[in-house]
C-alpha positions as CSV (number, residue, x, y, z in Angstrom):
1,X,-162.8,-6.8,76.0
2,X,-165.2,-7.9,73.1
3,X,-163.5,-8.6,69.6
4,X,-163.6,-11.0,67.4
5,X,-160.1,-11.5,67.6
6,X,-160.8,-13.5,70.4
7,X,-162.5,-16.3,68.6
8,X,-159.6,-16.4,65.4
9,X,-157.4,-16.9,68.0
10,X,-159.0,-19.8,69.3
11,X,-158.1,-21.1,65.9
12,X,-154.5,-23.0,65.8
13,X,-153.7,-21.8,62.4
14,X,-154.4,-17.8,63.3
15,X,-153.6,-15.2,60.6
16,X,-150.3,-12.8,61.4
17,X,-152.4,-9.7,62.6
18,X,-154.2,-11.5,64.9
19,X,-150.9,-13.0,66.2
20,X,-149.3,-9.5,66.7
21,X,-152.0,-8.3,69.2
22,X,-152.4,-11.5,71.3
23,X,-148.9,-11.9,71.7
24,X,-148.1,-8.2,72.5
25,X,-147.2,-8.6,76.3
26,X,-150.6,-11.1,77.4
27,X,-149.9,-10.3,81.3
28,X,-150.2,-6.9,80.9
29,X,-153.5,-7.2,78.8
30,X,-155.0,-9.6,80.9
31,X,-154.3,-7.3,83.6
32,X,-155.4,-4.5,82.1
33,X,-158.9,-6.0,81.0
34,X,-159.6,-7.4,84.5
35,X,-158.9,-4.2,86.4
36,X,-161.0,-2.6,84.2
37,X,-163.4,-5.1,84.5
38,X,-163.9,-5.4,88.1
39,X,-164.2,-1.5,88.8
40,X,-166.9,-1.5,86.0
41,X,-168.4,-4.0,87.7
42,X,-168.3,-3.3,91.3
43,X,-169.4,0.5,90.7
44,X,-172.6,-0.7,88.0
45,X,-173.6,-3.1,90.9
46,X,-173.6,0.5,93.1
47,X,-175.3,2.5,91.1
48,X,-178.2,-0.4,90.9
49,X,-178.1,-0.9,94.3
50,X,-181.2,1.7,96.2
51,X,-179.8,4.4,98.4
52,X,-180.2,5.8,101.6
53,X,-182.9,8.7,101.7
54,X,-184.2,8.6,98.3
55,X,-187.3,7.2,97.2
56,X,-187.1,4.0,94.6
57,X,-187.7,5.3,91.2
58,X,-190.6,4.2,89.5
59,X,-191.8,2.1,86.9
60,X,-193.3,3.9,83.9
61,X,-196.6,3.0,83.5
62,X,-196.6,2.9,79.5
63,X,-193.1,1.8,78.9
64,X,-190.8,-0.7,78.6
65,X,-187.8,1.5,78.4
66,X,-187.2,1.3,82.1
67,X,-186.6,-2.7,82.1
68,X,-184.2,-2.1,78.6
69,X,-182.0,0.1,80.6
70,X,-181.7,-2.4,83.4
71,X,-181.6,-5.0,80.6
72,X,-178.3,-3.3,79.1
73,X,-176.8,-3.4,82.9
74,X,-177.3,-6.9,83.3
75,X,-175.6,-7.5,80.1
76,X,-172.3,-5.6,80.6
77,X,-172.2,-7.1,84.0
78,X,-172.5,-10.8,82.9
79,X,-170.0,-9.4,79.9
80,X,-167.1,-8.1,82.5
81,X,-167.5,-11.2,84.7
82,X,-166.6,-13.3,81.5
83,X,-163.7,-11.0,80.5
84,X,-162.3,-12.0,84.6
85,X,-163.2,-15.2,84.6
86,X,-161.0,-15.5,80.6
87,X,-158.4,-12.9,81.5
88,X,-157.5,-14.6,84.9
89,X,-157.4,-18.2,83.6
90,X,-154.7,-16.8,80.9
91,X,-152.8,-15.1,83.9
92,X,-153.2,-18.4,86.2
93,X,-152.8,-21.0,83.7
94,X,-151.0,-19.9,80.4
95,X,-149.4,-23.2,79.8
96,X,-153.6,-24.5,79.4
97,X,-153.7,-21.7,76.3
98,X,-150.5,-22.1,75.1
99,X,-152.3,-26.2,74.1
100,X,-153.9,-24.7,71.2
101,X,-152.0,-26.0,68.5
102,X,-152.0,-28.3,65.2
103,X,-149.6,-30.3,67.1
104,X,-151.5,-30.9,70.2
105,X,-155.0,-31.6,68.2
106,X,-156.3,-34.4,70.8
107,X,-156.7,-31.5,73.6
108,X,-160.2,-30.3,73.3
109,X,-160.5,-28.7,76.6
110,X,-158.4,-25.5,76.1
111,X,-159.8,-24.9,72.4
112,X,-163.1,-25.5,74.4
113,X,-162.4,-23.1,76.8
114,X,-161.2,-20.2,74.6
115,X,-164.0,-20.8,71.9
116,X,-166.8,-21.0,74.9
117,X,-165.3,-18.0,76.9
118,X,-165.0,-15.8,73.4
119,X,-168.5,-16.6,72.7
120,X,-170.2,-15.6,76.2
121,X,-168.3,-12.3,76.0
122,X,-169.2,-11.7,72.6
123,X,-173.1,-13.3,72.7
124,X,-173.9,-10.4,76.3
125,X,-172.1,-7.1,74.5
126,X,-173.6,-7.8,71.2
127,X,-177.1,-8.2,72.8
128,X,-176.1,-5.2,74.6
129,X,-176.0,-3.1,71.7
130,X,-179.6,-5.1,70.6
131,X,-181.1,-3.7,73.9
132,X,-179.6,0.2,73.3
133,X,-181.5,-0.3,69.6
134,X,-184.3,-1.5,71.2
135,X,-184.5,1.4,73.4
136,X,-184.2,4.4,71.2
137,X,-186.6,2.2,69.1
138,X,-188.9,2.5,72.5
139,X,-188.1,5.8,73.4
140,X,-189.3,7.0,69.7
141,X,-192.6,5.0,69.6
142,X,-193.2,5.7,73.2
143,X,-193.7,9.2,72.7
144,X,-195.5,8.5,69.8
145,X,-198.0,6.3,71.7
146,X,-197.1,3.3,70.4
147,X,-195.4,1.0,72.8
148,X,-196.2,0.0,76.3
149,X,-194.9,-2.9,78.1
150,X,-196.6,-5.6,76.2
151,X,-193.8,-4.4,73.7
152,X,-190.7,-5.9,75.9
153,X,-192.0,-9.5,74.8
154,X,-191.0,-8.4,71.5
155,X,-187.9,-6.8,72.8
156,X,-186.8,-9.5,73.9
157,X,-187.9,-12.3,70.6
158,X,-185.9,-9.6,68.6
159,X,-183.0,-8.7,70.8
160,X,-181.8,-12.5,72.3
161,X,-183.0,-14.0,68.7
162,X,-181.0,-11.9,67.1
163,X,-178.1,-11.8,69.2
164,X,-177.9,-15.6,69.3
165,X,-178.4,-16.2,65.4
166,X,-175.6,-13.8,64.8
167,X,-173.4,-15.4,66.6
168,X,-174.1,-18.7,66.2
169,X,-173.9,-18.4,62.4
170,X,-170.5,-16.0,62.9
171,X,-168.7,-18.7,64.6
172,X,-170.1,-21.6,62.9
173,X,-168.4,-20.3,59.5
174,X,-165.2,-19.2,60.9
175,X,-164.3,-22.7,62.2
176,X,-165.9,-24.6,59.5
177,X,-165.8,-27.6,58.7
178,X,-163.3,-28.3,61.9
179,X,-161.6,-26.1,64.8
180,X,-158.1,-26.9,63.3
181,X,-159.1,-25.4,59.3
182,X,-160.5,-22.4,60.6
183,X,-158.9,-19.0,59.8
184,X,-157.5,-20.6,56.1
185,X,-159.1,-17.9,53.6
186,X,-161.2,-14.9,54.1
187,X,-164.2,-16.7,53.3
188,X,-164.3,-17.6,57.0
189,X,-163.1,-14.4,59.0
190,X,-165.1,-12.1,57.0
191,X,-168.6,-13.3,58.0
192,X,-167.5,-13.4,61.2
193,X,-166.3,-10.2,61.5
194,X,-169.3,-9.3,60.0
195,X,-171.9,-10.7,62.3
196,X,-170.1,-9.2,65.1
197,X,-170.2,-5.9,64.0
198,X,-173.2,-5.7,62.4
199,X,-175.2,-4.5,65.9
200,X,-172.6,-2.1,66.7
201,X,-172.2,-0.2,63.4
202,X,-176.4,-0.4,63.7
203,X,-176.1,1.5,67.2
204,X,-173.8,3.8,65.6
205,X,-175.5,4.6,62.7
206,X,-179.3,4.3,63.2
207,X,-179.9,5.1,67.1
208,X,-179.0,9.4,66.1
209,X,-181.8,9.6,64.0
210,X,-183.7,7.7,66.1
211,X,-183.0,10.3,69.0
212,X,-183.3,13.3,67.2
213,X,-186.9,12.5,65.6
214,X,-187.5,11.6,69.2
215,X,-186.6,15.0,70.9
216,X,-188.6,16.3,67.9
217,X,-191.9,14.9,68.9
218,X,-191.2,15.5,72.1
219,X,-190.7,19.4,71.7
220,X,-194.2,18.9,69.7
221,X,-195.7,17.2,72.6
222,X,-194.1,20.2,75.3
223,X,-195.7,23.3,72.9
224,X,-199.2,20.7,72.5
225,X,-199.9,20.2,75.7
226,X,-200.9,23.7,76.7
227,X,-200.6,25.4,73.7
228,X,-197.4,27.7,74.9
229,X,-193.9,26.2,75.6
230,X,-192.7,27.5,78.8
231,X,-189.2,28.2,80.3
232,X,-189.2,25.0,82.4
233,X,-190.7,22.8,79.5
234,X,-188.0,24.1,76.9
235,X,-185.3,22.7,79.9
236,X,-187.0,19.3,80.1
237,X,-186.8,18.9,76.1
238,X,-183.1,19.8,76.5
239,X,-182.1,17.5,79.7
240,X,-184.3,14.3,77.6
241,X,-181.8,15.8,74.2
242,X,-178.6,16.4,76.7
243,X,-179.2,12.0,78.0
244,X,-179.5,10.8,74.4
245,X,-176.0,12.4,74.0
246,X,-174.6,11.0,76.8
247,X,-175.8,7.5,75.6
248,X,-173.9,8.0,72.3
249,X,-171.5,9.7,73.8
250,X,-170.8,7.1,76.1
251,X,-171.0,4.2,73.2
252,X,-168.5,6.5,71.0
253,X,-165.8,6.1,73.3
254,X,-166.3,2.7,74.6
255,X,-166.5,1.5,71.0
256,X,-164.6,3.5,68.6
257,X,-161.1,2.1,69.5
258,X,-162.7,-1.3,68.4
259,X,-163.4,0.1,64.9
260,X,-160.0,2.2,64.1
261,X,-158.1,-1.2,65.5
262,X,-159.3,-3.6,63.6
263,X,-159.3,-1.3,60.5
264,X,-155.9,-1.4,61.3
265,X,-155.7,-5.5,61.5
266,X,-157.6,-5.7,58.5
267,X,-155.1,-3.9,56.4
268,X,-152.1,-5.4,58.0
269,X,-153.5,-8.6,57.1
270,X,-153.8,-7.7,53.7
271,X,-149.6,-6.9,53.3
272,X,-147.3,-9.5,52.5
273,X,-145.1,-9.2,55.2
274,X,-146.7,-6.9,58.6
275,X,-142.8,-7.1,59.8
276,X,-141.7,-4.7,57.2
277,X,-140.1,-1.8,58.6
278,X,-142.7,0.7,56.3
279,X,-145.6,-0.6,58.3
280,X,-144.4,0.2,61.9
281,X,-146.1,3.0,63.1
282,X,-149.9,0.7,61.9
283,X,-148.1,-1.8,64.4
284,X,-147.9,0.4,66.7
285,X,-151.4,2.4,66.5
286,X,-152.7,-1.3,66.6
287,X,-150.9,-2.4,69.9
288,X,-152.1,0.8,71.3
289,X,-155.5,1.0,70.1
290,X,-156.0,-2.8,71.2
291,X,-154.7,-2.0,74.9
292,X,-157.0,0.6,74.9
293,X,-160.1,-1.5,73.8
294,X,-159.0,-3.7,77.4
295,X,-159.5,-0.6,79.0
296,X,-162.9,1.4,77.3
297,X,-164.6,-1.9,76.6
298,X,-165.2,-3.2,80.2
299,X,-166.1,0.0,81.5
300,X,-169.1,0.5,79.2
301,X,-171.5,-1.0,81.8
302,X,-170.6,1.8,84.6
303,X,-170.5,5.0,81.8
304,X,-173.9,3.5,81.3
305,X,-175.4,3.6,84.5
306,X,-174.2,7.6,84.8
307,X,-175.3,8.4,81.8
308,X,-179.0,6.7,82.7
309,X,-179.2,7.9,86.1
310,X,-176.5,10.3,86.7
311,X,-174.6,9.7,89.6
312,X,-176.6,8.1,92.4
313,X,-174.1,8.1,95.4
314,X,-172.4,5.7,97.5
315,X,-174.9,5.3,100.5
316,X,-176.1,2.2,99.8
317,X,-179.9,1.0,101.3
318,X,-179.4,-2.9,101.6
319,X,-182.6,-3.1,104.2
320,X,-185.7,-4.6,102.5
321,X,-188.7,-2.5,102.3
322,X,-192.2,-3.4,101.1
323,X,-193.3,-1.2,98.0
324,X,-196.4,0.2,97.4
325,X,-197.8,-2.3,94.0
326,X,-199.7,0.3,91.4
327,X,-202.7,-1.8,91.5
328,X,-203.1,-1.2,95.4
329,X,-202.9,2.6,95.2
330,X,-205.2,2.7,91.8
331,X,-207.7,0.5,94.1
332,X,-207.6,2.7,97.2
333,X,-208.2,5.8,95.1
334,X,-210.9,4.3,93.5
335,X,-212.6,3.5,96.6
336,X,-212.1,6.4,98.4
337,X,-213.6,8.5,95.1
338,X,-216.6,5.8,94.9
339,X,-217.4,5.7,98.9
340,X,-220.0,8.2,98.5
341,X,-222.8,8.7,95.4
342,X,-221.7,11.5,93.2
343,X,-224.8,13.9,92.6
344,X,-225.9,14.1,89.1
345,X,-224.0,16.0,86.3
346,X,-226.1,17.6,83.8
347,X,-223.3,19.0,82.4
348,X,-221.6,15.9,81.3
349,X,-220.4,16.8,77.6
350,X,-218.2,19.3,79.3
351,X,-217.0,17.3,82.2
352,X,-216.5,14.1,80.0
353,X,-213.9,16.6,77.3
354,X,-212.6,18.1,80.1
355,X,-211.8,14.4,81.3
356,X,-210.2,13.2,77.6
357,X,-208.1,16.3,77.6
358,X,-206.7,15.7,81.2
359,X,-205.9,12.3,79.9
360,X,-204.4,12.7,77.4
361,X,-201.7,15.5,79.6
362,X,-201.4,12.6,81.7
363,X,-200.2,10.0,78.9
364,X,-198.1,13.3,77.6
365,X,-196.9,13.7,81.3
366,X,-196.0,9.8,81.5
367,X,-194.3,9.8,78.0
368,X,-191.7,12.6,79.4
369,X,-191.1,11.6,82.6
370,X,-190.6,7.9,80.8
371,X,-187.3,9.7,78.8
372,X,-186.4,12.0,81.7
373,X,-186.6,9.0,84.1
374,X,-183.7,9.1,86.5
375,X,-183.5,13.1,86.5
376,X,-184.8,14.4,89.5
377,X,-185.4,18.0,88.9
378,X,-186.3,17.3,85.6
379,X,-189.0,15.1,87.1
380,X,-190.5,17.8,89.3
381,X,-190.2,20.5,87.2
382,X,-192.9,18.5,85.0
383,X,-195.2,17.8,87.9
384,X,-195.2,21.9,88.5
385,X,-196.0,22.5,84.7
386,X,-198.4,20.0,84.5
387,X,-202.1,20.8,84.0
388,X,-203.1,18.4,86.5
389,X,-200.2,19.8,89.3
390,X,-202.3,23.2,88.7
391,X,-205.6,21.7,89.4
392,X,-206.5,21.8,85.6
């Protein structure tokens, strides 16, 4: 799981709190994190993988918000394979971990190892939660006509930038000016602590009103297109609504434990004594809430995947097909309308508005299907409403 617990204890001279959780039965965690961890993974990898008897789903063609959800996959699977990788050296080798100590100072390699292993984990879920910004940040401007896929560039300055200079400067004050002084005053945890959250609490807090202005405009969009807001467009709005609740839904739980637990830490750490009999039940809401962080934290990168796609089955389609490339069909189209002279139009003021107007349904139609990508029915139901599935 991802907490920056994981880096203080990298430090020899760790405070109390953090010595109560990593101590608290370390087989059992470990366990715990990579069973979670490998289920996550091995059912993300399946719901990526194409199936048998449906059609590959499709790029939008004015957004980047298809690559940003594959982009948020990628990072929870590179994320659980650090949590195995960690949790199985502590299982297999806990004598190697046990080396970080004052006494022991001329052993780099298993500070290296803990203080390299905490940082991967932590550098792929806190670009994670870069990426879900980035994507209700897409969503909203996509609908506004905005963004396009010239965007992701930026995306990405913003998102591995970011994600990188947080953590760099996080862990860079926490063991300053050595490995062994870390950890002596709060002037070193706190910016830490800090940096790390600072994405997630952003997610939490800024993504909502992200997604509500967005199933705003796209309401406006549904009742502008033809003027009326039919049955199946008022559905669409609330399937687009119903997956931005998912997503949040989905973060909530993965994420909330991590919040209420070290809330928990912080205040422990602030007692004189967290042994005192008074402050048991915190202990033990701590413990608890930090096995269940090994649990909720790995298996963000599956949740994800339903809550993108829905569930996409388990026939799996390994054989290699050639897909059609957008420019090819554009360029056969284009021929087969240009083969023959078109006779002249006299009426051309009227063609060329009705022209702008189907345009502009189809950047409309592209915008919705972009937020309602992965939804089938949702999918079709547009095409039948659309002014240019009714010959408009």
């Amino acid at each position: 799981m991802a907490s920056p617990r994981l880096e203080t204890y990298c430090c020899p001279n760790r405070d109390a709190a953090t010595q109560l959780v990593m101590n608290f039965q370390p087989e059992v965690f470990c366990g715990v994190c990579i069973g979670s961890a490998s289920v996550s993974l091995l059912l993300t990898i399946l719901q990526l993988l194409p199936k048998k008897g449906q059609s590959p789903r499709k790029m939008p063609k004015a957004s980047s918000s298809s690559t940003i959800l594959l982009l948020i996959s990628i990072c929870d699977i590179l994320g659980g394979l650090g949590m195995i990788f960690r949790s199985s050296v502590w299982l297999g080798f806990p004598g190697f971990i046990a080396n970080i100590s004052v006494a022991n100072g001329t052993d780099m390699w298993p500070s290296a190892f803990c203080v390299g292993s905490a940082m991967w984990i932590q550098l792929l879920y806190s670009a994670g939660f870069w990426w879900l910004f980035c994507y209700a940040v897409d969503s909203y401007l996509v609908v506004r006509r905005s963004a396009g896929l010239s965007t992701i560039v930026l995306y990405h300055m913003m998102t591995w930038g970011l994600a990188v200079m947080l953590c760099v400067e996080g862990i860079a004050l926490l063991y300053y000016p050595s490995l062994s002084s870390c950890e002596n005053g709060l002037e070193h945890a706190v910016p830490h602590y800090i940096t790390t959250y600072a994405p997630l609490l952003l997610v939490l807090m800024v993504n909502p009103i992200l997604f509500r202005r967005t199933v705003s405009a796209v309401a406006s969009l549904l009742k502008g297109r033809q003027g009326i807001y039919t049955e199946n467009e008022r559905r669409l709005g609330t399937e687009i609504q119903i997956r931005f609740f998912k997503i949040m839904l989905v973060f909530v739980i993965c994420w909330s434990s991590n919040i209420i637990n070290e809330s928990l830490l912080f205040y422990l750490e602030m007692q004189p004594d967290i042994n005192e009999m008074p402050l048991k039940n915190i202990r033990s809401a701590a413990l608890i809430t930090w096995i269940i962080m090994g649990v909720l934290n790995p298996m963000q990168g599956f949740l994800f995947t339903l809550a993108f796609y829905g569930w996409t089955g388990w026939k799996v389609d390994l054989k290699w097909r050639k897909r059609e490339i957008p420019w090819e069909s554009m360029s056969s189209s284009t021929v087969g309308e240009n083969a023959y002279p078109s006779p002249v139009n006299y009426q051309s003021n009227t063609h060329d508005s009705k022209k702008i107007s189907t345009t502009d349904s189809q950047q409309t139609d592209d915008a919705i299907s972009m937020l309602s990508e992965g939804n089938t029915s949702g999918e079709d139901r547009l095409s039948r409403s659309s002014p240019i599935y009714q010959g408009w």
